[in-house]
C-alpha positions in Angstrom: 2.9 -13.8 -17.9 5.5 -14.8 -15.9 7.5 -13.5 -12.9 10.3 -11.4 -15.3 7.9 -8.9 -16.2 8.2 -7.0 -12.7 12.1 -7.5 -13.0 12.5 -4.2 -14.7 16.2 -3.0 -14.9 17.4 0.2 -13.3 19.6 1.6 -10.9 18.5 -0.4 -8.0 18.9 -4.5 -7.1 16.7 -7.1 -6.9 17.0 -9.3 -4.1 14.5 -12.5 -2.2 14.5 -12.0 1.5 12.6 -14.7 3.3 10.4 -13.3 6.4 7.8 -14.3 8.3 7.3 -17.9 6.6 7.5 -16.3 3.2 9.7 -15.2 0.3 9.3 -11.8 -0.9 10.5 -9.7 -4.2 12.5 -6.8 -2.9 14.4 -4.1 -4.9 16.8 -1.9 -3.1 18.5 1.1 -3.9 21.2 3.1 -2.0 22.4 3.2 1.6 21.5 4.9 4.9 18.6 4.3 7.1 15.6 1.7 5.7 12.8 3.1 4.4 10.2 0.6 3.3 7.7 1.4 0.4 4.5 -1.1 0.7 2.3 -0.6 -3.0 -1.2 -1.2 -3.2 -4.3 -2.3 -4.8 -3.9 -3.2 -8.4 -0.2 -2.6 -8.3 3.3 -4.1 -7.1 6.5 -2.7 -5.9 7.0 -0.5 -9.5 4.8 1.6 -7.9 7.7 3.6 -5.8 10.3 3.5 -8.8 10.2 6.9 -9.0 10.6 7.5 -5.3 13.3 4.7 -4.6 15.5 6.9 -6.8 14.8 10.1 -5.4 14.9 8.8 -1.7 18.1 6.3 -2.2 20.0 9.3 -4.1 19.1 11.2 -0.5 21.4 9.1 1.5 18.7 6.3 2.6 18.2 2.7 1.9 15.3 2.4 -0.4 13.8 -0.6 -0.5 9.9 -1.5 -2.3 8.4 -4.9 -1.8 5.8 -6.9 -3.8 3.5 -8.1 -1.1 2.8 -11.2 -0.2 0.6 -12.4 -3.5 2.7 -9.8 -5.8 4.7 -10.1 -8.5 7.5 -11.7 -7.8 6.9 -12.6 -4.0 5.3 -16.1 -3.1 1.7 -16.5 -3.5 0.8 -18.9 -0.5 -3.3 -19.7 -0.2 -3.6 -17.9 3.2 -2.1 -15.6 5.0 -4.1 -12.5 3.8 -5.0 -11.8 7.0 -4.3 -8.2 9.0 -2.7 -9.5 11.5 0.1 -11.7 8.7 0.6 -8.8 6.3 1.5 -6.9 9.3 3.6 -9.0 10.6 5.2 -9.5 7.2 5.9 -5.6 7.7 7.3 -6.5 10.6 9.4 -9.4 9.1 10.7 -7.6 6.2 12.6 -5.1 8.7 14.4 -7.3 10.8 15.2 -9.8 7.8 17.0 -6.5 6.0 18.8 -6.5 8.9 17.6 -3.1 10.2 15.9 -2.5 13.9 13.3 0.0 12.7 12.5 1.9 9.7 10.2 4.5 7.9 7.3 2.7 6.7 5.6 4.2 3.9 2.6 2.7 2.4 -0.1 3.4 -0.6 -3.5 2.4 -0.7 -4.0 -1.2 0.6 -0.3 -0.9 1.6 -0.9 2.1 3.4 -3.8 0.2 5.7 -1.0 -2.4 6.6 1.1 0.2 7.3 -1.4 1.6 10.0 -1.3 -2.1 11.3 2.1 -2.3 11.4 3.1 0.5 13.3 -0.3 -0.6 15.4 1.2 -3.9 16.0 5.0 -3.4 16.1 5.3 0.3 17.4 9.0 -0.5 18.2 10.3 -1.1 14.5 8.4 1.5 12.8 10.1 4.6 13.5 8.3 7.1 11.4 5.0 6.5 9.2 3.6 7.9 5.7 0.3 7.2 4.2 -1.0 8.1 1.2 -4.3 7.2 -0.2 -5.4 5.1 2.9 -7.7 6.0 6.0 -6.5 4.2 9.3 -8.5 0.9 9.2 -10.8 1.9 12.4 -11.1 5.2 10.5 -12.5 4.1 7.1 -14.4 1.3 9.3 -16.8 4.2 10.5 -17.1 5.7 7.7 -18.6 2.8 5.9 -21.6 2.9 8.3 -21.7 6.3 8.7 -21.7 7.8 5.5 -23.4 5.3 3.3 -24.0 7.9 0.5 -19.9 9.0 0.5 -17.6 6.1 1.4 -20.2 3.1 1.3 -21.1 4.1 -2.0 -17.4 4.6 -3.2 -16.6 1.2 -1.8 -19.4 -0.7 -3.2 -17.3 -1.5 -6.5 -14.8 -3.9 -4.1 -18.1 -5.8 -3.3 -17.6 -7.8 -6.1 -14.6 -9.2 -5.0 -16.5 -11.5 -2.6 -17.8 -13.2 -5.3 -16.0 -16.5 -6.0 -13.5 -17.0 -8.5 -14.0 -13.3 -9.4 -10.2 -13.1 -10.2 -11.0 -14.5 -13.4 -12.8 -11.9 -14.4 -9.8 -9.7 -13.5 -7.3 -11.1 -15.1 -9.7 -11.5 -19.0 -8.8 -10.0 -21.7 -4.9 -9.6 -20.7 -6.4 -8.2 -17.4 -8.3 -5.5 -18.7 -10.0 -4.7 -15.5 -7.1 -3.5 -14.0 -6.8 -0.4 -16.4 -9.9 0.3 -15.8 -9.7 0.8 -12.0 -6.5 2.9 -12.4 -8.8 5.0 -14.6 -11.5 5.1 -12.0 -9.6 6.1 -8.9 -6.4 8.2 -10.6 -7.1 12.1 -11.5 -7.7 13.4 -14.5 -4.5 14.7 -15.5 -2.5 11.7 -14.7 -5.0 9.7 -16.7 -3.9 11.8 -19.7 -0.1 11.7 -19.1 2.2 9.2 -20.8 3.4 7.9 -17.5 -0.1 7.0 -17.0 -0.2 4.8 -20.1 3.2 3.3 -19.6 1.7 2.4 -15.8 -1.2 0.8 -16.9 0.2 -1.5 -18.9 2.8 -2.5 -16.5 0.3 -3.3 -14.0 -1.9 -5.2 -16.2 1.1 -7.4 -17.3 2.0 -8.2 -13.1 -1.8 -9.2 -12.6 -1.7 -11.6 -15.4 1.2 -13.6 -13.1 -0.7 -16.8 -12.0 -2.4 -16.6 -8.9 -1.6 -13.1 -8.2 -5.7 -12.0 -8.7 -6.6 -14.7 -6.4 -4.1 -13.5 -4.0 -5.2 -9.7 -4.5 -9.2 -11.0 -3.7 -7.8 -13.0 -0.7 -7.1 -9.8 0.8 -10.1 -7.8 0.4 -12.2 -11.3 1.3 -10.4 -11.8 4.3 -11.9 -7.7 5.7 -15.3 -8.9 5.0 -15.2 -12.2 6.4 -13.7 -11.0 9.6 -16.4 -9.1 10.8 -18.2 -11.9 11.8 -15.5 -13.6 13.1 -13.5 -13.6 16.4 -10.1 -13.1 14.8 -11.7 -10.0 13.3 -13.5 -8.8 16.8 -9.8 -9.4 18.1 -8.3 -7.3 15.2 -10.6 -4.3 15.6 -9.8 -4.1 19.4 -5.5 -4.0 18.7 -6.4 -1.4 16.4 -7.8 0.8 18.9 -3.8 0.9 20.2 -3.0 4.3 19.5 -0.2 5.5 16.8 2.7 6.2 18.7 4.8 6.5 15.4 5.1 10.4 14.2 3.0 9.9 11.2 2.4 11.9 8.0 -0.6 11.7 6.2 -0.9 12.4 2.3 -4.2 12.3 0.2 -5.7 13.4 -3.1 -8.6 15.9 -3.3 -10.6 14.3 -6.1 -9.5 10.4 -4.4 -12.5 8.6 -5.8 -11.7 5.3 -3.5 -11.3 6.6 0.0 -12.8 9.9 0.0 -10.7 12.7 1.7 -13.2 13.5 4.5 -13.0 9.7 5.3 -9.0 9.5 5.7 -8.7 12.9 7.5 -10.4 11.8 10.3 -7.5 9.4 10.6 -5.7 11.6 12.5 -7.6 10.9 16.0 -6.0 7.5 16.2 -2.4 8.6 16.2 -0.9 9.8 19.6 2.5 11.1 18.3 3.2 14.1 15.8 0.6 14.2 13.0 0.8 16.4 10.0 -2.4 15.8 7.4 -2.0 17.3 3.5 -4.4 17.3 1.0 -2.7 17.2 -2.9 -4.8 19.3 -5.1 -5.9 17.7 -8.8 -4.7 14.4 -7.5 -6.4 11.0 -7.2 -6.0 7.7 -5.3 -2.2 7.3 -6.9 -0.1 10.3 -5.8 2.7 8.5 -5.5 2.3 8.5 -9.4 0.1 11.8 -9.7 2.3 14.0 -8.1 5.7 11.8 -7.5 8.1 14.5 -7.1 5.7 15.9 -4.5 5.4 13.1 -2.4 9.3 12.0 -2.9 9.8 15.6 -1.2 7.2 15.0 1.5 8.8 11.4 2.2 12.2 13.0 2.4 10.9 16.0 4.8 9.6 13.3 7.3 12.3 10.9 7.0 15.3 13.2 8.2 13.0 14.7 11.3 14.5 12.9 14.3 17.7 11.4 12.8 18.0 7.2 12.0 
C-alpha cells in the first residue's frame, strides 16, 4: 500500500503542514474556530470523517490529522514520546495559524490530548475525550485493578515484543480487523460502516513503516517507567486540567474499561461533564457518530472562539 489509500475524496481538502520538526497529513473542512480531531490506535485521521462534516457544516474549521507515524504523515524512527506527540498537538495549532483550539481526541489520540492540554494549557481551549482515561488515571488503574484494566490491557503486551509489527501488518494486516472487532460493540460490528471501516484501516496499516511507528508508541509507555524522562513525564501530568473538558465513553469499552476513565475527572480543575454511551464500545466516534458530532458541537460553542 501506498500513501493514496488514506487520500479519500470528499468535501474536505487535503493539505501537509510541517510542525514541530515533522510533516503531517491534514484534511480540512469549513471555516470558523479550529477544532482538531486526533484518531487513535489502529486508525488514522478517516476516523472523524463523519464528524468533520457535521462540525465544519456548523460554522468551525474542522481539521483531522494522521499522527505522527500515520498514513500520510512522516514516519520518523523516534519521536513517539509523550512529551513529542504532545508537542506535535501543540505544533499543529500554531502551524494552522490558529492561537488555540478545541482538541478532541480518541483512544491513543485522546491520551495525547490529556497531555496536550497538560502541557500547553494556553492553546487548548476546550477538550473532548472519548475512549481514553487521563494517562495518571489509567496509570492507577493498571496496579490497582489487576483483574479489570490489567487484564484488559494485557493484549498490548505483545507489542513489546520486537519486530512484532510484522505480525500486524500479515496477511494484508489482518490483525487490525481483529482488534476493531475486539474493542468495538456489538452492533457496530454488524453494521455495514463497520465493514467498510475495517477494511479502510487495514489498507493504512499496510503503509510501510506505519506498524512500526504505531509499536513505537505503546513501547515508548513501557520503557519510560524505568526511565527519568518517564519519572519526569508522570510528575507534569500531575498539572491539573485547566481546559473545560468533556468526557465521552462506551459502556461495554472492552480496552479502557468505563470505571477506569471515569475516574478521570479528579485531574481536571476546570468544568467537567462525564457521559457514558449505552451499547457502545471503544469507537464511538464510529458507534454512535451522530451522537458524539452533537456532543462535540454542544461543547464547542460554550464560551465563544
Amino acid at each position: 500500500m501506498d500513501e493514496s489509500v488514506v487520500r479519500a475524496d470528499g468535501p474536505w481538502t487535503h493539505r501537509f503542514v510541517s510542525a514541530n520538526g515533522t510533516r503531517f497529513h491534514t484534511v480540512e473542512y469549513g471555516s470558523g474556530p479550529l477544532v482538531l480531531f486526533l484518531h487513535g490506535f489502529p486508525e488514522c485521521w478517516l476516523a472523524w470523517e463523519k464528524q468533520l462534516i457535521t462540525v465544519g457544516d456548523s460554522g468551525f474549521r474542522a481539521v483531522a490529522v494522521d499522527l505522527r507515524g500515520y498514513g500520510a504523515s512522516d514516519k520518523p524512527p523516534r519521536g513517539y514520546d509523550g512529551y513529542t506527540m504532545a508537542g506535535d498537538v501543540a505544533g499543529l495549532i500554531r502551524a494552522l495559524g490558529e492561537r488555540r483550539a478545541v482538541v478532541v481526541g480518541a483512544g491513543y489520540g485522546g491520551m495525547i490530548a490529556w497531555a496536550t492540554a497538560c502541557f500547553h494549557p494556553k492553546l487548548v481551549r476546550r477538550l473532548v475525550v472519548t475512549g481514553a482515561a487521563h494517562p495518571l488515571r489509567l496509570r492507577a488503574s493498571l496496579l490497582a485493578d489487576p483483574r479489570g484494566q490489567l487484564a484488559a490491557s494485557l493484549s498490548l503486551a505483545k507489542f513489546q515484543i520486537p519486530r512484532f509489527e510484522h505480525a500486524m501488518t500479515r496477511d494484508n494486516a489482518a490483525m487490525v480487523g481483529e482488534y476493531l472487532r475486539r474493542w468495538g460493540g456489538a452492533a457496530w460490528l454488524d453494521s455495514s460502516d463497520f465493514d467498510d471501516y475495517e477494511a479502510k484501516c487495514r489498507q493504512a496499516f499496510q503503509i510501510p513503516q506505519t506498524a512500526f511507528c504505531a509499536m513505537e508508541a505503546y513501547r515508548w509507555s513501557v520503557r519510560s517507567v524505568l526511565r527519568l524522562q518517564g519519572y519526569r513525564f508522570v510528575k507534569q501530568l500531575q498539572q491539573p486540567i485547566v481546559s473545560p473538558t468533556l468526557q465521552l465513553h462506551g459502556s461495554l469499552d472492552p480496552a479502557v474499561l468505563p470505571r477506569t476513565a471515569q475516574g478521570s475527572g479528579r485531574y481536571v480543575l476546570a468544568d467537567y461533564e462525564w457521559r457514558i454511551l449505552d451499547g457502545v464500545g471503544h469507537f464511538p466516534h464510529r458507534e454512535a457518530a451522530d451522537v458524539v458530532s452533537g456532543e462535540i458541537l454542544r461543547w464547542a460553542k460554550v464560551g465563544g472562539s
